[in-house]
C-alpha positions as CSV (number, residue, x, y, z in Angstrom):
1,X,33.8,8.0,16.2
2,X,31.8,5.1,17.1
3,X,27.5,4.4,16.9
4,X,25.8,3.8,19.8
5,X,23.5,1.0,20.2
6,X,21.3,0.8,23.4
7,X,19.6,-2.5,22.8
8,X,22.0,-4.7,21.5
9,X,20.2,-8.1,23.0
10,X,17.1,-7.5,21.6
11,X,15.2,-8.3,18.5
12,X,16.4,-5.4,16.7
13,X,19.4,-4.0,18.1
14,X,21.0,-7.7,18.4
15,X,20.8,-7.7,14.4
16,X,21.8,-4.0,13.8
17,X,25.1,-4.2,15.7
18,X,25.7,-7.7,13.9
19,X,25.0,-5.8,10.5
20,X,27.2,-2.6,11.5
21,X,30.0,-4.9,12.5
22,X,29.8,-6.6,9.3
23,X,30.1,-3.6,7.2
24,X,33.6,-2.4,9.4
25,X,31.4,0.3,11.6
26,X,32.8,0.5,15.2
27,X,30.5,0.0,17.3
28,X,29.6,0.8,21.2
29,X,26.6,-1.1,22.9
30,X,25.2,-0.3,26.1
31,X,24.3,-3.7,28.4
32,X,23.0,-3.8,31.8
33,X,25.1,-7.6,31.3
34,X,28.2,-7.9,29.8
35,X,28.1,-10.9,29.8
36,X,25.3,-10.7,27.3
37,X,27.2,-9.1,24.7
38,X,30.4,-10.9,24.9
39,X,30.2,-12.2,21.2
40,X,30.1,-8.7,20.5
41,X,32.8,-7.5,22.1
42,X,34.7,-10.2,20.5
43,X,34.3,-8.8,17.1
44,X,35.5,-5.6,18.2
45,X,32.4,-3.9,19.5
46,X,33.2,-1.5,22.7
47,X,30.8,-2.2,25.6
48,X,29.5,-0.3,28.2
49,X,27.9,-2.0,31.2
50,X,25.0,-0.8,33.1
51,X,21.4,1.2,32.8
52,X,19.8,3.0,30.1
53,X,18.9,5.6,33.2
54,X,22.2,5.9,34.4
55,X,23.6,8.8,33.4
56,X,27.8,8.2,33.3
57,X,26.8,4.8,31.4
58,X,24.8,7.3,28.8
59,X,27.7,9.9,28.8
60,X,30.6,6.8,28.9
61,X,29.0,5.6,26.0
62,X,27.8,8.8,24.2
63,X,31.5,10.2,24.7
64,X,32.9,9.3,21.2
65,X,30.1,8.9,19.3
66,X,28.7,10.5,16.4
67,X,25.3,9.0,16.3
68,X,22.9,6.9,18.2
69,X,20.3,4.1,17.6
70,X,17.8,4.8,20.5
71,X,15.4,2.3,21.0
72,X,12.5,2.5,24.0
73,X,12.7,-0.2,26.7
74,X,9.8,-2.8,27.2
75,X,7.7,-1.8,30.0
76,X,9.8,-3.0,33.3
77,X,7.3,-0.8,36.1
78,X,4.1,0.8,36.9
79,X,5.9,4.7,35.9
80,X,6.6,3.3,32.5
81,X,5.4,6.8,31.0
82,X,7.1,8.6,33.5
83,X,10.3,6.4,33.5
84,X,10.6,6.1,29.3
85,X,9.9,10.1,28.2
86,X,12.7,10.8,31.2
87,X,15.5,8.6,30.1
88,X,14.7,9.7,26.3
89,X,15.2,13.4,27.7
90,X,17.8,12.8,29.8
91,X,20.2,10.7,27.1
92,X,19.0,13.1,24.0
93,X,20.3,15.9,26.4
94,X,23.9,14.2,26.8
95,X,23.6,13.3,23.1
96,X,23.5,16.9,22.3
97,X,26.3,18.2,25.2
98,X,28.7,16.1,24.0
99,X,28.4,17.0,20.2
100,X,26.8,13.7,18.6
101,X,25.6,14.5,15.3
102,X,22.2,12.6,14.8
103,X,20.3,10.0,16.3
104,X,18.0,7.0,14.5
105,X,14.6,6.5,17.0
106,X,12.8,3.2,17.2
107,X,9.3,3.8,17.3
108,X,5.9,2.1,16.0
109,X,3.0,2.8,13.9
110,X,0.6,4.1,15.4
111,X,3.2,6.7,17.4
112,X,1.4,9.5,16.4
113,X,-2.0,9.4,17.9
114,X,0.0,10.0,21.2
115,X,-1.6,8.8,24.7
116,X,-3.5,8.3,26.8
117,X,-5.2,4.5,25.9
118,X,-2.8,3.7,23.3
119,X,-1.0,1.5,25.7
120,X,3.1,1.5,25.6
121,X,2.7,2.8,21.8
122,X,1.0,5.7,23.7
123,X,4.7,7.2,24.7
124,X,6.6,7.0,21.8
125,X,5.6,10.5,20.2
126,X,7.1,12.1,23.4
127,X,10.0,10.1,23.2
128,X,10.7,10.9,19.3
129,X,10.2,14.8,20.3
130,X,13.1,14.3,22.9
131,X,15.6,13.6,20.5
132,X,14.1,16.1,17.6
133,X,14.1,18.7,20.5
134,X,17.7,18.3,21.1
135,X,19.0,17.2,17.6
136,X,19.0,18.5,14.7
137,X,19.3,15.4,12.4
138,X,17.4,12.9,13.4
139,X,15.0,10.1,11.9
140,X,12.0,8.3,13.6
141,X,11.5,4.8,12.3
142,X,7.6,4.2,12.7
143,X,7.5,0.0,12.7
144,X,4.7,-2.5,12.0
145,X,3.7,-5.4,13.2
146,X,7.0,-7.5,13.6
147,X,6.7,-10.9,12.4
148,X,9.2,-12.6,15.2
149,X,5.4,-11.4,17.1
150,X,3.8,-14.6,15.6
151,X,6.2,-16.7,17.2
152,X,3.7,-16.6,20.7
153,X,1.7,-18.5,18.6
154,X,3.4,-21.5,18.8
155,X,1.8,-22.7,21.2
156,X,-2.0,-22.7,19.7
157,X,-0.4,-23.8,16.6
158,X,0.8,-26.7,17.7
159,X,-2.1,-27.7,20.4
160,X,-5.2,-26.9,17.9
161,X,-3.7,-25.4,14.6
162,X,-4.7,-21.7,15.3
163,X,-3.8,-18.7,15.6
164,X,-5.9,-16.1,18.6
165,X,-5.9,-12.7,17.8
166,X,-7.7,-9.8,19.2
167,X,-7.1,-8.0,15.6
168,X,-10.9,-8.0,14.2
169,X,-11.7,-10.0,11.5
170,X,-11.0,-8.3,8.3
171,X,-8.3,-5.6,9.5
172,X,-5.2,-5.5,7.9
173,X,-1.6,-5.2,9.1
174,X,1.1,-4.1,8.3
175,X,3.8,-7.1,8.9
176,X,7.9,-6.6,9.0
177,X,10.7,-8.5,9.8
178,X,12.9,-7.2,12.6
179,X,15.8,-7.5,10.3
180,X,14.3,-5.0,7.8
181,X,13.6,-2.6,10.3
182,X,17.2,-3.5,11.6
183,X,18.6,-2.8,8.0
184,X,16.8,0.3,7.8
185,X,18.3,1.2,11.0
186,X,21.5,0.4,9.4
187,X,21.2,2.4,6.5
188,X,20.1,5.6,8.4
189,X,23.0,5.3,10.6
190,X,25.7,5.2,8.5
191,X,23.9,6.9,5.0
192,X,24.6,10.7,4.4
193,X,21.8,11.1,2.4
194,X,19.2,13.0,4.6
195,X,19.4,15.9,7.0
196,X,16.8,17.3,9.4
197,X,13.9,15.6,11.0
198,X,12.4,12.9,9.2
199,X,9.8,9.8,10.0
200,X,10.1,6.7,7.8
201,X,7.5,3.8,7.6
202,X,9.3,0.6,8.2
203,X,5.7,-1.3,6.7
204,X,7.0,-4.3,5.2
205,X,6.1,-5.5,1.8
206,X,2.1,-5.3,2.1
207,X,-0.7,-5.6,4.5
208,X,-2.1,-8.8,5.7
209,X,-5.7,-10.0,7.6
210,X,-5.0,-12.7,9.9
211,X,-7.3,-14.8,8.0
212,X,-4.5,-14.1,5.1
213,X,-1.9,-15.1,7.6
214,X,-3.4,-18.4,8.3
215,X,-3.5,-19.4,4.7
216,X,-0.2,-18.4,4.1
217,X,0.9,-20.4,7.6
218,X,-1.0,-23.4,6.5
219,X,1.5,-23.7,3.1
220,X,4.5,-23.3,5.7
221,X,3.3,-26.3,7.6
222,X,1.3,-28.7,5.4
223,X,-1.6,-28.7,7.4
224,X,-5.0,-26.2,7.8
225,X,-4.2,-23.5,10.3
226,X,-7.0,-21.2,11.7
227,X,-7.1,-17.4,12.5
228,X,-9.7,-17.3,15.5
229,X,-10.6,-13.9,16.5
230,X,-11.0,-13.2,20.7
231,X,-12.0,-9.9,22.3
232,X,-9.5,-8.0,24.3
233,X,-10.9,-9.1,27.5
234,X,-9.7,-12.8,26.4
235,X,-6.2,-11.6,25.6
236,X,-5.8,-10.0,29.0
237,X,-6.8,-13.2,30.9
238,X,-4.1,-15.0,29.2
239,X,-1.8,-12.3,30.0
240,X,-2.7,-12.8,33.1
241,X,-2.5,-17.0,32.8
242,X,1.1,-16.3,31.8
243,X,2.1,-14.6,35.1
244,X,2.7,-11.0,33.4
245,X,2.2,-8.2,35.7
246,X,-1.1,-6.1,35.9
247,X,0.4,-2.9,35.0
248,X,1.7,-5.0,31.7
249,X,-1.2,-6.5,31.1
250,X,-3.2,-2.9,31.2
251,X,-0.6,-1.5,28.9
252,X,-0.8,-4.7,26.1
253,X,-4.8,-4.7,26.6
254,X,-5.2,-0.8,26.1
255,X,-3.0,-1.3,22.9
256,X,-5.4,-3.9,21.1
257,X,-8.3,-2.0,22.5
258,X,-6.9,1.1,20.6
259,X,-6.2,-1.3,16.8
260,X,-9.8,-2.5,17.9
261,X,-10.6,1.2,17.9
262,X,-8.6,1.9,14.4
263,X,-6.3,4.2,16.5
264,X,-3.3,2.5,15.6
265,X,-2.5,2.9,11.9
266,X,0.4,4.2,9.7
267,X,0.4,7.7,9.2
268,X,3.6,7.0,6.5
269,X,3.9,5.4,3.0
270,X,6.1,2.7,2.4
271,X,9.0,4.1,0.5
272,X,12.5,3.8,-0.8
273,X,14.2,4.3,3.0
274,X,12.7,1.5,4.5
275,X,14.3,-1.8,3.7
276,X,11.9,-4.4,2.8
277,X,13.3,-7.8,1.9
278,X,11.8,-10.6,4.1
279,X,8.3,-11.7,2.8
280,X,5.8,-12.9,5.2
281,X,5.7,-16.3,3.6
282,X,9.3,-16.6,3.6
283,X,9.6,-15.7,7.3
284,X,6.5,-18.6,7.9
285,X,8.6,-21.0,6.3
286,X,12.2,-20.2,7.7
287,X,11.2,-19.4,11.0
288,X,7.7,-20.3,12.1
289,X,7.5,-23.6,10.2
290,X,11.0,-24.8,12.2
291,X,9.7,-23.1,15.2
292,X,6.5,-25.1,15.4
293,X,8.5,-28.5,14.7
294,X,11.0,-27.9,17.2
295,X,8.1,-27.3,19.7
296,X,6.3,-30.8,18.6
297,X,9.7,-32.8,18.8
């Protein structure tokens, strides 16, 4: 019996299957490239090549398996709605045909406010009550911020030492590490130790202001770094600036318009199931820091 990972390139999936693989788990990822994966496969994972809507690649892959990490793709099309509560449905539904036992869901904070105007977050709810509709054990992990997000910064960071955000001034995040949330993943996967439906908060360590952030990044890299605070509208035209498509830049805009609103906030505790090792200045100085030196050089 094998767990299923469906997004085994990306920021969290890449690090749970190397996690899984490390503790002996076999493992079966599903890539629309092969190619992609290939380190994978060479350390004994099972692949199966094609589209998270296809259903033979969902029932190839879901055939020996006893769990699933699910995890929502980015938005990739105008339906996005439309296109990410169907495949949820439609893979939950093989999931349960075929006998897999439970199923860990990726989702965010802010997932249960629902939609519409909470921008992609806006889906996630229906997407969690897909698999709890056709699954009797499953567990909803409701992330934060992610720190590899502070990364797009960069590029300010290294021009003029600052860091945009339309996050008002004064509001506090909650920041985590993809491989936390990763871990946690992990844990849930291959723990016995819950049952049922259950939602845990992967929150990080603590809460942060950007103004707190740009303290903590001026330590990483020796010099002053600002947290300068733009309205949505601002975002959107740089959005735009960078060649993303409207419909993306509608769905990332109506996001900060609803944290501008206070609509997107935890509605979970931090607790005991939610791994929490990587501390925000840690991450600035092991990641950011080189990231921002590399970019200079």
């Amino acid at each position: 019996m094998s767990i299923v990972i469906t997004t085994p390139t990306g920021h969290i999936g890449s690090k749970l299957a190397e996690l899984l693989l490390d503790e002996g788990k076999a493992i079966t990822v599903i890539a629309r490239n092969a190619a992609k994966v290939a380190h994978l496969a060479e350390r004994g994972a099972t692949v199966v090549e094609g589209a998270l809507e296809d259903p033979a690649v969902i029932r190839k892959a879901f055939a020996n398996a006893e769990s699933v990490f699910w995890l929502n793709p980015p938005p990739a099309a105008p339906d996005f709605y439309e296109f990410s509560e169907r495949i949820a449905r439609q893979a939950a539904g093989i999931a349960r045909e075929l006998g897999v036992k439970r199923a860990v869901v990726q989702s965010s904070v802010g997932a249960q406010a629902g939609f519409p105007g909470n921008g992609p977050i806006g889906i996630l709810r229906n997407v969690e009550l897909a698999w709890q509709e056709a699954l009797g054990d499953v567990a909803v992990i409701r992330a934060g911020f992610f720190m590899e997000n502070l990364l797009l910064d960069v590029p300010t960071l290294v021009k003029d030492s600052a860091i945009y955000t339309a996050v008002p001034e004064g509001a506090s995040l909650p920041f985590v590490a993809t491989r936390d949330i990763a871990a946690t993943a992990a844990a849930l996967l291959t723990k016995r130790d819950w049952s049922g439906h259950i939602t845990v908060g992967a929150l990080g360590q603590r809460d942060f202001t950007y103004d707190e952030v740009a303290t903590l990044a001026s330590d990483a890299l020796g010099k002053p770094v600002r947290a300068i605070s733009i309205p949505v509208s601002a975002l959107r035209d740089g959005m735009r600036g960078g060649g993303l498509p409207e419909f993306v830049v509608d769905l990332y805009g109506e996001m900060y318009d609803a944290v501008v609103a206070g609509r997107i906030v935890p509605a979970e505790t931090r607790d005991g199931l939610a791994a929490a090792n990587v501390a925000l200045p840690e991450f600035l100085q092991d990641v950011l820091a080189p990231a921002v030196r590399n970019a200079v050089n």
